[in-house]
N, C-alpha and C positions, 0 to 999 in steps of 0.2 A: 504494500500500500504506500504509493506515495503522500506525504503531507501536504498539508494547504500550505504551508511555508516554504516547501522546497518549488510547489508551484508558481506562488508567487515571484518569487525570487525568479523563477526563467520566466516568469513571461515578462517581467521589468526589464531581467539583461536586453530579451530581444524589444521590448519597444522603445528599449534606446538605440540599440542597432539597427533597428528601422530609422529612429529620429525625424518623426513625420511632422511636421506644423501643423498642416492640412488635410482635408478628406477623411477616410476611412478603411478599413481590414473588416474584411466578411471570410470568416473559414468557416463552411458550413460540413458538416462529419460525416455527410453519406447521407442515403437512403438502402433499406434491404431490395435485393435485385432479386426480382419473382422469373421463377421456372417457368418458363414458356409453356403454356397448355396444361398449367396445374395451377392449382391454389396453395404451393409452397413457395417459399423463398430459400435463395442463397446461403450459408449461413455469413451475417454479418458481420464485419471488419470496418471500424468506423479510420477516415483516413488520418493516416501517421501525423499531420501538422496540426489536428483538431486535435487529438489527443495528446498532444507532446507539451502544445500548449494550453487545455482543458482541464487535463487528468480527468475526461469524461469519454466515456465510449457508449454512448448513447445515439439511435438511429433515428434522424429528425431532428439532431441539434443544430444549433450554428453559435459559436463564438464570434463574438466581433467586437472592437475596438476604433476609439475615436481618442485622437490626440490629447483633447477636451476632458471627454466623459470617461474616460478610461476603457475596462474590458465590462463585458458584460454576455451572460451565456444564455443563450434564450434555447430553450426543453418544453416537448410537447408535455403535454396533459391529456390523460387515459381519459376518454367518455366513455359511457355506458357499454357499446360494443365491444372497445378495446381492453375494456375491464373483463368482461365475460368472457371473452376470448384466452386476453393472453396476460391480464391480471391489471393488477393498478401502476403500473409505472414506475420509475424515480417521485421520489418526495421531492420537490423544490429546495424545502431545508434543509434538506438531508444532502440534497447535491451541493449546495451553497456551503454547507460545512467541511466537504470533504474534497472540496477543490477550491476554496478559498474567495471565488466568483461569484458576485452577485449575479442574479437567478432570474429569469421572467420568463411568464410564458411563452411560448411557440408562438403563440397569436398577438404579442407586440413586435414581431422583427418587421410584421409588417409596416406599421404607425413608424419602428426605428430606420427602415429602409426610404418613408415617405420623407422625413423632416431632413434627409441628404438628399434631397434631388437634385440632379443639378451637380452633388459635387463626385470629385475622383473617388473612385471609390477601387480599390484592389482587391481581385477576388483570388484565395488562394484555397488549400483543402479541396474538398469534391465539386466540380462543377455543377452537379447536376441540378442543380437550383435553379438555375439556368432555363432547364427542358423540364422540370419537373415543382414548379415554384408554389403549387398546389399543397403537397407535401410539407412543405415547408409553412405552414399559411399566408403565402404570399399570392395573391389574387393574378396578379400576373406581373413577371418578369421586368418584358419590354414597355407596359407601360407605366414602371415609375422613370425610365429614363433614368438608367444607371448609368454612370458613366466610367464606367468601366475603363483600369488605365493597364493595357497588356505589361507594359514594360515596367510600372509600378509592381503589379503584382509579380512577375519575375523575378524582379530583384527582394523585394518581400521574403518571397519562396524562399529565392536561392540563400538568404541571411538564416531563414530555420534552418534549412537543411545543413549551413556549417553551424550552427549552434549545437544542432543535436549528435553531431560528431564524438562531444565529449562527452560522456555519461554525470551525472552526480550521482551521489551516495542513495541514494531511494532508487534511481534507474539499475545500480548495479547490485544492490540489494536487491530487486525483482529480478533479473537476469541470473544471479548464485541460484534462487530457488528455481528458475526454469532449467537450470544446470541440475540443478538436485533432482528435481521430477524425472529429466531424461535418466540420469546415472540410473534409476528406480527401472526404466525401461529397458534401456540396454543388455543392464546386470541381467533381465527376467529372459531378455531372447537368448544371451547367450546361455541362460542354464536348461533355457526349454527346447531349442532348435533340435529336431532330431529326422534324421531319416524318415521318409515320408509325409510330413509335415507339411504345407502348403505355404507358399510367401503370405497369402492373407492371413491364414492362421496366425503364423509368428505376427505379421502386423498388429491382429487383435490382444496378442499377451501383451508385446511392446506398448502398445498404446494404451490399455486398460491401466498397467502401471504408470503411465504417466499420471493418467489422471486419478489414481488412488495416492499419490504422492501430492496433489497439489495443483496439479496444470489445468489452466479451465477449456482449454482445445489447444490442438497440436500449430505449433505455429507455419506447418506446412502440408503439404499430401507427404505421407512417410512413403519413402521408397526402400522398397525392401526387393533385393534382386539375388537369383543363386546363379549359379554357371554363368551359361555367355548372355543373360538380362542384366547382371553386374558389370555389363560392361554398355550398359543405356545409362546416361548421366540420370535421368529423371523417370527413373523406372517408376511405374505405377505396378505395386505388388497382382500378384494374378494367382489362380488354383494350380502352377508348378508346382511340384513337389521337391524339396532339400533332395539332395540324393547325395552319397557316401561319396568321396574323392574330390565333390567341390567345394567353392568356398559360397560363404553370403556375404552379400553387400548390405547391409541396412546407415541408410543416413534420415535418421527420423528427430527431431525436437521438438520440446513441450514449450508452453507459450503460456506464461503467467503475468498477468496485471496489464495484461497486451506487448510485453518484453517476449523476445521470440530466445531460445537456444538453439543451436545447429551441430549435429552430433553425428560424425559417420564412427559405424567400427564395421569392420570385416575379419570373418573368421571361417575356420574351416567348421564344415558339416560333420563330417566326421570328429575324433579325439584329438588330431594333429594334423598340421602343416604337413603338407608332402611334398617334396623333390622343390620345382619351381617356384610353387607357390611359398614355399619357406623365403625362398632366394627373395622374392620379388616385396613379400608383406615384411621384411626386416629392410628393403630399400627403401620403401618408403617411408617404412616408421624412421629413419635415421635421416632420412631428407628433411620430417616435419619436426623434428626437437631439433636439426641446427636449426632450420627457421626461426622455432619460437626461440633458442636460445642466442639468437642476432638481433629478435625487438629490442629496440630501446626508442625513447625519444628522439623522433631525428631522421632515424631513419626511412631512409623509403622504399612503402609498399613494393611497389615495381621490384626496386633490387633484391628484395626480396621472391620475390617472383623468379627473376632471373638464376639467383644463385641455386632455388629448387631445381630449374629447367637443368640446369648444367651438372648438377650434384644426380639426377635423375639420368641424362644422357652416360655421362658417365659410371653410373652404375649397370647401364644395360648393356652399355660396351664391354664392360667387365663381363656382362651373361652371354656376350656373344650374340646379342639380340641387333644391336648397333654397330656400326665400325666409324673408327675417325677419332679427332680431340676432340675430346666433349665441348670445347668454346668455339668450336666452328660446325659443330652438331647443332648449336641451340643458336648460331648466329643464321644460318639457312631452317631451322622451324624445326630440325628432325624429327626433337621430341616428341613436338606437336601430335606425331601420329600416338603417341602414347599418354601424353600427358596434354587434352588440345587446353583445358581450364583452365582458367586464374588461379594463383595459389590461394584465393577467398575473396572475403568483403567483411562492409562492415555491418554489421550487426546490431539490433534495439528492438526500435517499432515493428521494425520489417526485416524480414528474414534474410535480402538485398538491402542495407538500410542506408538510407540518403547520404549526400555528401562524401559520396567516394572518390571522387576526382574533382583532385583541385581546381578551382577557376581558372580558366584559363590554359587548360591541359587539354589535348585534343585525345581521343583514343585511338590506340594506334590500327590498322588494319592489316598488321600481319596475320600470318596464321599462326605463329606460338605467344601472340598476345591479342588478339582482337576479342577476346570471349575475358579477358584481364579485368574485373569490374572494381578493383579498387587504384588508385594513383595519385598517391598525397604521401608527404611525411609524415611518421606516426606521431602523437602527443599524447601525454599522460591522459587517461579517460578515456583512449579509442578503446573500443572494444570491436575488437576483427576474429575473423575465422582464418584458421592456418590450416589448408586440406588438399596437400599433393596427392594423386592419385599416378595409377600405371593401368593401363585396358587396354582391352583387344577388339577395337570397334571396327567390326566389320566392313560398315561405311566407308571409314577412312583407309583400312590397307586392304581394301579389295579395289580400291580405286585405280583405274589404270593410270590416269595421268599421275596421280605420288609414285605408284609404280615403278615409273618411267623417270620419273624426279628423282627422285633417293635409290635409286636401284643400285649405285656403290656403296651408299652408308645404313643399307639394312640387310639381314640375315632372310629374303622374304622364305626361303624355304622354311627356317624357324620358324616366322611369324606364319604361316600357312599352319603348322602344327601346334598353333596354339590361338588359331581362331574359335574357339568354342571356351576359353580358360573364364572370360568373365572380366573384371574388374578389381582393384583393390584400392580404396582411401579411405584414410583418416584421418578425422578432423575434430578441431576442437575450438573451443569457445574463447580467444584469451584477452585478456587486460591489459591494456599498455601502462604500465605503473612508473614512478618519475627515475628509475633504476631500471626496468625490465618489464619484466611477461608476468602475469598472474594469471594461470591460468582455470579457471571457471570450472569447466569440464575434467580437470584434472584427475580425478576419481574414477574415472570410469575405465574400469581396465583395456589395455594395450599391449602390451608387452607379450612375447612370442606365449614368456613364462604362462604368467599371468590366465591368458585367455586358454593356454592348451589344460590348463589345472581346470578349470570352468569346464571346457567340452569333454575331458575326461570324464569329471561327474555327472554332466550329464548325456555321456553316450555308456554311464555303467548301469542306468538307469533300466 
């Protein structure tokens, strides 16, 4: 739970960093998005800049702010239907106490939207107020004559989005417990995984322990992949069954107070690592502890990145999987075909979370960086994901034109015998502290040790 004092405190830092004389900030939090041809919805995710500056996740709010009046949070009120339905709502008070914000109905942003006409008004948060101004009790849109300022609201945006770069002490307080809730999960797959097992099955124990630990929903779709589906970055689990000789991929995180964690671990199905996959899940774990053990303040993400890509090249040149110097393997992409991801991002709101590339930094369009979604120096209070991985994407080395490209700096006869092997990474949640890494996720076993003591128990089962 964050406090009404730690919220205030950011939403001050940022409306001095705004420093507006004039007009007005409308962040409206979302509306739920209904199932086409049913009377369900989505489930809701109220957007990152309402809540950041809120501490409300509530569907149908709008925060908004005037240089003058200050902030002010306007929240529907439950009528008779909405009661019977789906119960009474937020208290007003109750919201007002526990975000610090004074309160009003949903049905004055109307009256607060007429007394600005006329002036600039920056819209940042969910657009959809916009197309859907009903929801909101705004009569209609276009005819208060907003005056809406693109490039005001922009720069708005882009001022949260580096504020919430650095976490405070309640943001990283709620982020340890989404840490905790997954460790709760993790620990449960790897002692129940067994032979015949289905990816959804294990999804259901995974997830069930998050949320008997804490998590109030997962802060992404968990993917959970065995053989060569561990080697789909964004596997969606399916009724495959585990089977003996391979590994599983699960990269799943629980999501508390709307703080997301992000957590891969990969292990074998059976009791032990065998033959390759020893070789390949100790390169990677050794690629992601120098990482975390190179954060410091200062550094930058990228180099980061880079020094995985080459620390990773040259470990598969060591397997005879690659040929060449590793710095001129990762200066032409090689990697890429093994490693094509960013070595992470940042993390909070959102599971991708804002402000990952500094102003001003263009993205690059290679292939062993264009998919690179973080590029900034790091500073005390980021909290980033460090998650090298090694796969066998079919996609990519059955491709004839890489084929044809790299066909002196790869083993393709190997890589043909080991297109069916899957995927391996891990990752972890960590802390940029004013000395180094604090790592969040750190509890959740890793280590070759570690995880084969786990599948031992439960493959004697």
């Amino acid at each position: 739970m964050q406090s009404p004092d730690d919220l205030r405190n950011r939403r001050e830092a940022v409306a001095r960093l705004w420093d507006m004389s004039r007009g007005a900030a409308l962040i409206p939090g979302g509306l739920p998005v209904p199932v086409a041809g049913t009377d369900q919805y989505h489930d809701f995710h109220a957007h990152p800049e309402f809540t950041y500056l809120s501490g409300a996740r509530l569907a149908g709010s709008a925060l908004a702010f005037d240089p003058g009046d200050g902030w002010v949070l306007f929240a529907p009120v439950a009528g008779i239907e909405e009661r019977v339905w789906v119960g009474d709502g937020e208290d007003l008070e109750a919201l007002a106490a526990s975000t610090g914000l004074r309160v009003r109905p949903l049905a004055e942003l109307q009256s607060w939207l007429e007394r600005r006409r006329g002036e600039t008004v920056a819209l940042l948060g969910n657009d959809d107020i916009t197309h859907h101004p009903a929801a909101y009790g705004v009569e209609g849109w276009t005819a208060l004559e907003p005056d809406v300022d693109a490039e005001l609201s922009a720069r708005l945006s882009e001022q949260v989005s580096e504020s919430r770069r650095t976490k405070d002490s309640s943001e990283i307080a709620l982020m340890r417990s989404a840490a905790g809730a997954s460790r709760a999960g993790h620990l449960a797959a790897l002692r129940l995984a067994r032979t015949g097992m289905s990816e959804r099955q294990l999804q259901i124990e995974l997830e069930a322990e998050f949320f008997r630990n804490g998590a109030e929903r997962t802060a992404y779709g968990s993917i959970v992949g065995t053989g060569s589906n561990g080697a789909v970055l964004h596997f969606s689990p399916t009724s495959r069954a585990l089977r003996d000789g391979e590994v599983v991929l699960i990269d799943a995180g629980a999501e508390v107070g709307g703080y997301a964690s992000d957590v891969t671990r990969t292990f074998p199905v059976g009791p032990r690592f065998e033959g390759i996959q020893r070789d390949l899940y100790q390169l990677v774990l050794d690629v992601q502890q120098a990482a975390i053990g190179e954060i410091r303040p200062g550094v930058e993400y990228k180099d980061l990145h880079l020094g995985a890509a080459e620390r990773i090249a040259s470990g598969l040149a060591d397997l005879g999987i690659l040929r060449g110097n590793p710095a001129d393997l990762v200066e032409r992409d090689v990697h890429a075909l093994f490693f094509p991801h960013g070595l992470g991002h940042m993390l909070g709101l959102a599971t991708h979370d804002a402000g990952g590339c500094l102003k001003g930094r263009t993205p690059s369009d290679r292939f062993g960086l264009k998919w690179l979604r973080a590029d900034l120096p790091l500073q005390p209070g980021y909290v980033v994901t460090i998650e090298p991985g090694i796969y066998f994407i079919r996609a990519l080395l059955t491709d004839s034109g890489r084929r044809e490209q790299y066909r002196d700096a790869v083993d393709w006869e190997r890589v043909d015998r080991l297109l069916d092997f899957g995927g391996i990474r891990i990752e972890d949640d960590v802390l940029v502290t004013a000395t180094g890494a604090d790592v969040l996720s750190g509890a959740i076993p890793k280590s070759i040790s570690d995880i084969e003591a786990l599948r031992a128990e439960a493959n004697s089962r």
